[in-house]
N, C-alpha and C positions, 0 to 999 in steps of 0.2 A: 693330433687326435688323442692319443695315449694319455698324454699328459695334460688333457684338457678334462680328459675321463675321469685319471686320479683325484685331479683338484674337485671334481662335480661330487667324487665317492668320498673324500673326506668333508666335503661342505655338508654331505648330508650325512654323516656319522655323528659330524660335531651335530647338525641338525637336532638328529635324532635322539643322541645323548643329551641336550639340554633339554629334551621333551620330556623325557624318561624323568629327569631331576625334576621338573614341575609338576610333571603325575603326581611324583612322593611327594611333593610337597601340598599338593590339591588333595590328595589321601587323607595325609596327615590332617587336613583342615576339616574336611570333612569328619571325620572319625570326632575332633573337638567338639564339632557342632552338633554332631549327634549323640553327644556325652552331654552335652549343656541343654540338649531336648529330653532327655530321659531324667535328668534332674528337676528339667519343671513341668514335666509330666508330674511326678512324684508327689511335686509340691502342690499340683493342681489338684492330685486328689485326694491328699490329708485336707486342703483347703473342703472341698466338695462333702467328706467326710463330714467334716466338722458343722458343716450347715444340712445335714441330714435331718431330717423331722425326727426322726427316735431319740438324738442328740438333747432336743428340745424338751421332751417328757422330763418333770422333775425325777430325780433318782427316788424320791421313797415314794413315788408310784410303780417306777421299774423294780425296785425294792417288791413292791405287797405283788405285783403282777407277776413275778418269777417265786415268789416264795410261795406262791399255789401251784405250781406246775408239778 
């Protein structure tokens, strides 16, 4: 029984030590993926930015509109 116990408490050490290794390593992947969404977040909205209607007004109307203000 003893020795049935030990082999059960180290199968589930090893167990649990390789889980622990695959957490870090599912961390680590995640943490990537949510650096590569924050990057085309970013890019999503310089894109959005740039197709803004004020974007569209030629400059020497934005020109004569802000030179009255």
């Amino acid at each position: 029984d003893t020795q049935a116990l030990q082999k059960a408490i180290i199968e589930c050490t090893d167990t649990s030590n390789d889980l622990d290794f695959e957490v870090e390593q599912l961390t680590e992947s995640l943490m990537h993926v949510e650096q590569q969404k924050v990057t085309i977040q970013r890019r999503l909205q310089r894109a959005r930015t740039l197709l803004s209607p004020i974007r569209r007004i030629p400059s020497e109307i934005l020109a004569k509109i802000f030179s009255r203000c």
